[in-house]
N, C-alpha and C positions, 0 to 999 in steps of 0.2 A: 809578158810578165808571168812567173810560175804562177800556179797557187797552191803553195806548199802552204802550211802552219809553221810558222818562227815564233822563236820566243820574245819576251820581251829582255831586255837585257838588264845585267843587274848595275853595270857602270857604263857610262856614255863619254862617251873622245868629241874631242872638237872637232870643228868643218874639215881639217886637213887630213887627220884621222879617218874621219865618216868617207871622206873620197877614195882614200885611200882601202878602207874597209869592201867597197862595193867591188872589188875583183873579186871578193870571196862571197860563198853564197851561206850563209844562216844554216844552224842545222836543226833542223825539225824536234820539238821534245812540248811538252804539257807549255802554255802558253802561263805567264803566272809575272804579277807584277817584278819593277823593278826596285829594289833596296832606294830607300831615301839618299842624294847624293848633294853635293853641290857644284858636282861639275857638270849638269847637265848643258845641251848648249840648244840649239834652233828651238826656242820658246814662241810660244803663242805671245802674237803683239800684246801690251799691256791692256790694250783697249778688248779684245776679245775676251781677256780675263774678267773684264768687270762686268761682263754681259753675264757672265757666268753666275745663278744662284741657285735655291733651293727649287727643287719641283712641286709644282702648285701642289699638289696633292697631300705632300708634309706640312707639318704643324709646329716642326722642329725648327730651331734658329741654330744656326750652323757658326760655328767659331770661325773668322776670317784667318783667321792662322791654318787652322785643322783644313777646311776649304784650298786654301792656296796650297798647301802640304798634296792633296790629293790632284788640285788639278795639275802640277807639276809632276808628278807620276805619271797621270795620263799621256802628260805631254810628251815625258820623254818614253814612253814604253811607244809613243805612236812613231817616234821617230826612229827609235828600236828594231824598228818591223820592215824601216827601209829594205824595198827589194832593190838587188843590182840594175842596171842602167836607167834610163829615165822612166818612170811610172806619174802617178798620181800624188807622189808625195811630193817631188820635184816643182811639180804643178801647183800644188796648193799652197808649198812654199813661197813660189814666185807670187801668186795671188796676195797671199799674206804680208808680203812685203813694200806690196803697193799700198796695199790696206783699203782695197777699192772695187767694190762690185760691178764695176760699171763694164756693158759689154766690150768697149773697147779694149778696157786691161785683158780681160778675158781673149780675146781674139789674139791681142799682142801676145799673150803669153802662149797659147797655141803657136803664133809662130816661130817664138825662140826655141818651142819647146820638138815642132818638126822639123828643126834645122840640128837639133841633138840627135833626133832617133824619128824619121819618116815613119815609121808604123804609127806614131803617138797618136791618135785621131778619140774621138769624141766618145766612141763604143770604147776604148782601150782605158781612156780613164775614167768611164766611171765603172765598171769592169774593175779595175784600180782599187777606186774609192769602195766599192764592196767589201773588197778581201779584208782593206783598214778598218772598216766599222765593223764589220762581221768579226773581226779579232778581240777590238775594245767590247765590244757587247761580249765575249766569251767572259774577257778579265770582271768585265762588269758584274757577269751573272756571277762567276766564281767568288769575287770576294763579298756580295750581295746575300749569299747563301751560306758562307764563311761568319758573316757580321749578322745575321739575321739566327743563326746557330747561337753565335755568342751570347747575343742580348737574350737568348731563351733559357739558354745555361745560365745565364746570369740573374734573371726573375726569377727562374727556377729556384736558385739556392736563396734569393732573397724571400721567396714564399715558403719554402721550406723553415728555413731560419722564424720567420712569423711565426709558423704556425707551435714550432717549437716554446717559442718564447710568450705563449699566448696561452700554451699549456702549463708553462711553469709559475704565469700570471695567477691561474685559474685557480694552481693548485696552491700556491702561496695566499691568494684570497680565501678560499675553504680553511688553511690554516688560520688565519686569522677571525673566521668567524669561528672557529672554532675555540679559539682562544677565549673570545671576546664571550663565548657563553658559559667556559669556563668562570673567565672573571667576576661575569653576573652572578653567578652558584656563590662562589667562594665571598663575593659583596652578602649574596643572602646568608650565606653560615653567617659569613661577621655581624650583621644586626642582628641573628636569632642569639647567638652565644653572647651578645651585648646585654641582650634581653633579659639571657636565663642567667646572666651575673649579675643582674642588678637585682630578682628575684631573690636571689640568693643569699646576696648582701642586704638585701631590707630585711630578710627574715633574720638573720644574725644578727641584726644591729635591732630586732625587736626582741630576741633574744636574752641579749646583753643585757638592755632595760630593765628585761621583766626579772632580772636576776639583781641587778642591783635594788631595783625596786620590793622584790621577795627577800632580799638581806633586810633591808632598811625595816620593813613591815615586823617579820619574826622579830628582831632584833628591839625593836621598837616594844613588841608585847615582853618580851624577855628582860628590858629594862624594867619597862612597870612592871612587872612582877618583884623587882628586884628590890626598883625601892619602895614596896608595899612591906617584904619581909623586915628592909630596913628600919619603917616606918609604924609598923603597927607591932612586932613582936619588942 
């Protein structure tokens, strides 16, 4: 089995296809997932799926949609990777299809698998099994370091945005105290000019009094006198 780097591919053919496909060899280019599809075909048993969760070490709850989205990727970019004649993938298939760990399956399937291609032996597939994890762990770390970018772009511009709106907070609260001592000022003119009206209007209106009261009084002397002249000349 080479060990070149292939890609993952971005659409996948069914088993007749994929047989068909292994005369030809992959051609070497940046290894990089495949396009979301639905024709993908040799899936992981149902049951492996469900073994499948998060890593202890997260805190995150992972959407079963988004989850099955990804491990279907994985799946078929692994299948993707298939090299020409029988390797490790073949092998694992077979395993997979028993759904059965047990030595026995193991040994059977070594030996349908050296009655395909006599080299196939023990060093050969996991030799194999290398090149296939070592490929998934590249896609891994790629999209890892892809999605670990984003969420930082992405709290980036959510802190930035804070801080902005945190300034606008700041500066619309200072307006508003500033307001509010405004309106206290303008509260105290309004009960001092309350004040100096009402001063103003009591002095008028003692004013007023003292003027009718000052008619009344002259007017008063000016009468008696009036009818004194009436009365005594």
């Amino acid at each position: 089995m080479a060990k070149e780097k292939f890609n993952w591919k971005s659409l996948f053919v069914n088993e007749e296809e994929n047989s068909n496909e292994k005369q030809v060899k992959p051609s070497s280019s940046t290894t990089s997932f495949p396009k979301e599809t639905k024709t993908t075909s040799s899936k992981f048993p149902e049951q492996a799926k469900q073994k499948v969760s998060t890593p202890l070490n997260s805190a995150t709850k992972v959407n079963n949609s988004i989850l099955g989205t990804i491990v279907d990727m994985y799946e078929s970019g692994f299948e993707s990777l298939n090299m020409p004649g029988y390797d490790f993938y073949e092998f694992f298939k077979a395993i997979k299809a028993v759904g059965s760990n047990d030595a026995a399956v193991y040994k059977m399937a070594m030996t349908m698998a050296q009655s395909v291609d006599s080299k196939v032996d023990k060093a050969s597939l996991i030799e194999g099994a290398g090149f296939y994890i070592s490929e998934i762990e590249k896609v891994h770390k790629q999209y890892a370091t892809k999605g670990n970018a984003k969420r930082e772009q992405i709290q980036g511009n959510q802190l930035k945005q804070k801080e902005s709106l945190t300034k606008e907070i700041s500066a619309l609260e200072k307006q508003i105290m500033q307001l509010q001592t405004k309106v206290s000022e303008k509260k105290i003119q309004l009960e001092s000019a309350d004040s100096s009206l009402l001063s103003e209007v009591a002095d008028i209106e003692q004013k007023i009094v003292a003027n009718d009261m000052a008619k009344s009084k002259i007017l008063e002397t000016i009468t008696a006198v009036v009818d004194g002249i009436k009365n005594n000349l």
